[in-house]
N, C-alpha and C positions, 0 to 999 in steps of 0.2 A: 504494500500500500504506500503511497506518494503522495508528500503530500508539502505546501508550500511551508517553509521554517518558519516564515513571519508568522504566518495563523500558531504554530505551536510555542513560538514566544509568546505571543501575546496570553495564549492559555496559559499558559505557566505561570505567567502572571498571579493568576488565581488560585493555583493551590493551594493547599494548606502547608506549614512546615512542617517536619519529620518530626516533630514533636508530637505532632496531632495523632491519636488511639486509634480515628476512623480512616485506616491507612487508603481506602479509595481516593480519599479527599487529597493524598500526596500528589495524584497523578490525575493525566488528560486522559476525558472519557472522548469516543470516538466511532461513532455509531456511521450507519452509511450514510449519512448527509451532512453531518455536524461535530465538530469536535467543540465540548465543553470541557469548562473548569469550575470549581468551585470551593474555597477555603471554611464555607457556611455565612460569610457575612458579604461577599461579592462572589457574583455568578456572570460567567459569561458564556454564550453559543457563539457560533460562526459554521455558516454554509461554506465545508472545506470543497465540493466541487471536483473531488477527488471518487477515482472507483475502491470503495473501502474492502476487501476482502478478508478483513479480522473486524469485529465488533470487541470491546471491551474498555476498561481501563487501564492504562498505561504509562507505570512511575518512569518518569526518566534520571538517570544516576549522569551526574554530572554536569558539565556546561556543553553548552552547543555553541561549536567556534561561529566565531564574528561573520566570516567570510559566505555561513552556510547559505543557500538558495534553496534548497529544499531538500526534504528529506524521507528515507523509505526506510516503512517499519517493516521485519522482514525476522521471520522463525531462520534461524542456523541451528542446526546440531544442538534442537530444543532449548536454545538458548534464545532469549527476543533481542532484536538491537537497532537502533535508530543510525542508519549510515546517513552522513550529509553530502552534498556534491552542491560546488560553489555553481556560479552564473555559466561557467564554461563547461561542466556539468564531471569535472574531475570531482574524484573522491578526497574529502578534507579531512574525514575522520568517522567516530561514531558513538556514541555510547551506549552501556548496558542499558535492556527496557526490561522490567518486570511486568507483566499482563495480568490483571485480577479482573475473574466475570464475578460482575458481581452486580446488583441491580442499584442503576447509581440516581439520586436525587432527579426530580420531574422539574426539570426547572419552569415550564409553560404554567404550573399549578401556583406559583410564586403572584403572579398579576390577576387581581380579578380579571373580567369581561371588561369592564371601565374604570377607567378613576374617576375616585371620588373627589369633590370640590376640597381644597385648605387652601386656609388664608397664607401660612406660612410653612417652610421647606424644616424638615425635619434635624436634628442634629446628626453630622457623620464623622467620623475619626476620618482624620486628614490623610490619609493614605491610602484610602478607596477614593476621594477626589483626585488623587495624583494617578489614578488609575490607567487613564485614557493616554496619558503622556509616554507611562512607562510601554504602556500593549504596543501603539498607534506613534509613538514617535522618531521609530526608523524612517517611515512614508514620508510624514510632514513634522518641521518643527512647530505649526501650527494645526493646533488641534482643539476645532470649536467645539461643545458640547451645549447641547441646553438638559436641563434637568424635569422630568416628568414624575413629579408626586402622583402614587394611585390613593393617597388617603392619611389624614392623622395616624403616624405611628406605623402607617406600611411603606413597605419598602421603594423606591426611587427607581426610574429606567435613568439611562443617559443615554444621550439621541446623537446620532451624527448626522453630519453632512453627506451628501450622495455617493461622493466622490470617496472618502472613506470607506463607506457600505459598501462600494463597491469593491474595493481593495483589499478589503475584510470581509467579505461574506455575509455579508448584514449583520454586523454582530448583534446581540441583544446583551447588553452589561446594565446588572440588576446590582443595587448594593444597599442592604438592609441600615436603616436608620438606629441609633442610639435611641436609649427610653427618654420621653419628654424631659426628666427629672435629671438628666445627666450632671449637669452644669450648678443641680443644688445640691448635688451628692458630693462635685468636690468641691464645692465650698465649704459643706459641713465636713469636710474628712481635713481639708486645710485649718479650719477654727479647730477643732479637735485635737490638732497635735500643734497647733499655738502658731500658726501661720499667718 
């Protein structure tokens, strides 16, 4: 299976760290239309456009050089491995891929049907806003985004541009909001130890 590096940086984006117990949540899920990721608090899809001939999740061990253009996931000697081949389609490298089937989170089931009306955008830890930069900023160093609230205390789409969408697959990047009360929890946790 082939598939473009950018789309798998940008998913990786979203995993979760090796820290995380729900070891799916390590690695890019990769179904025949869409490779997703998700850490539990940002979720992303992208139409890969690729012929998928393995379904599953898929941890990847290591970095994927600078240079990569794309990349094929591929069974050796029951071993999984992610080979890269740059722009002139030479081989750059690869790394180990471990494959887990495992039935991985519905992300469609995340947005109602519609959003619902709020006056004001939820609170979010600043590093799902830096989201769109880190996925999407090989393409463009300008990367517009608007923000679509589905409702008080549910979670957020971020919308791109076409030309984006198009370059990414129509991503769909979901990133769950902080509780309303965030901002009086650390204030009381700041007075508490004398801040």
């Amino acid at each position: 299976m082939f598939i473009h590096t950018d789309f798998l940086r940008a998913a990786l984006c979203c995993v979760a760290s090796q820290k995380e117990e729900r070891r799916y949540l390590q690695g890019v899920n990769i179904t025949s239309t869409h490779i997703q990721a998700t850490n539990g608090h940002a979720f992303v899809s992208m139409e890969h456009g690729c012929t998928a001939n393995y379904e599953g999740v898929f941890i990847i061990h290591g970095d994927i050089p600078e240079s990569a253009e794309g990349t094929l996931f591929q069974l050796v000697n029951s071993q999984w491995i992610a080979s890269h081949v740059d722009e002139e389609e030479t081989f750059i490298g690869h790394n180990e891929v471990e494959r887990i089937e495992v039935s991985f989170p519905d992300l469609s089931k995340l947005l109602d049907a519609k959003p619902e009306p709020c006056d004001t955008l939820p609170t979010f830890q600043a590093k799902y806003l830096a989201l769109p930069q880190l996925m999407f900023g090989r393409f463009s160093t300008f990367v517009p985004v608007q923000i679509q609230s589905w409702g008080k205390g549910k979670p957020c789409q971020l919308l791109f541009d076409k030309t984006l969408s198009f370059m990414y697959g129509n991503p769909l990047l979901i990133i769950m909001p902080m509780t309303d009360d965030t901002f009086e929890k650390l204030e009381q946790a700041f007075d508490e130890i004398g801040i």
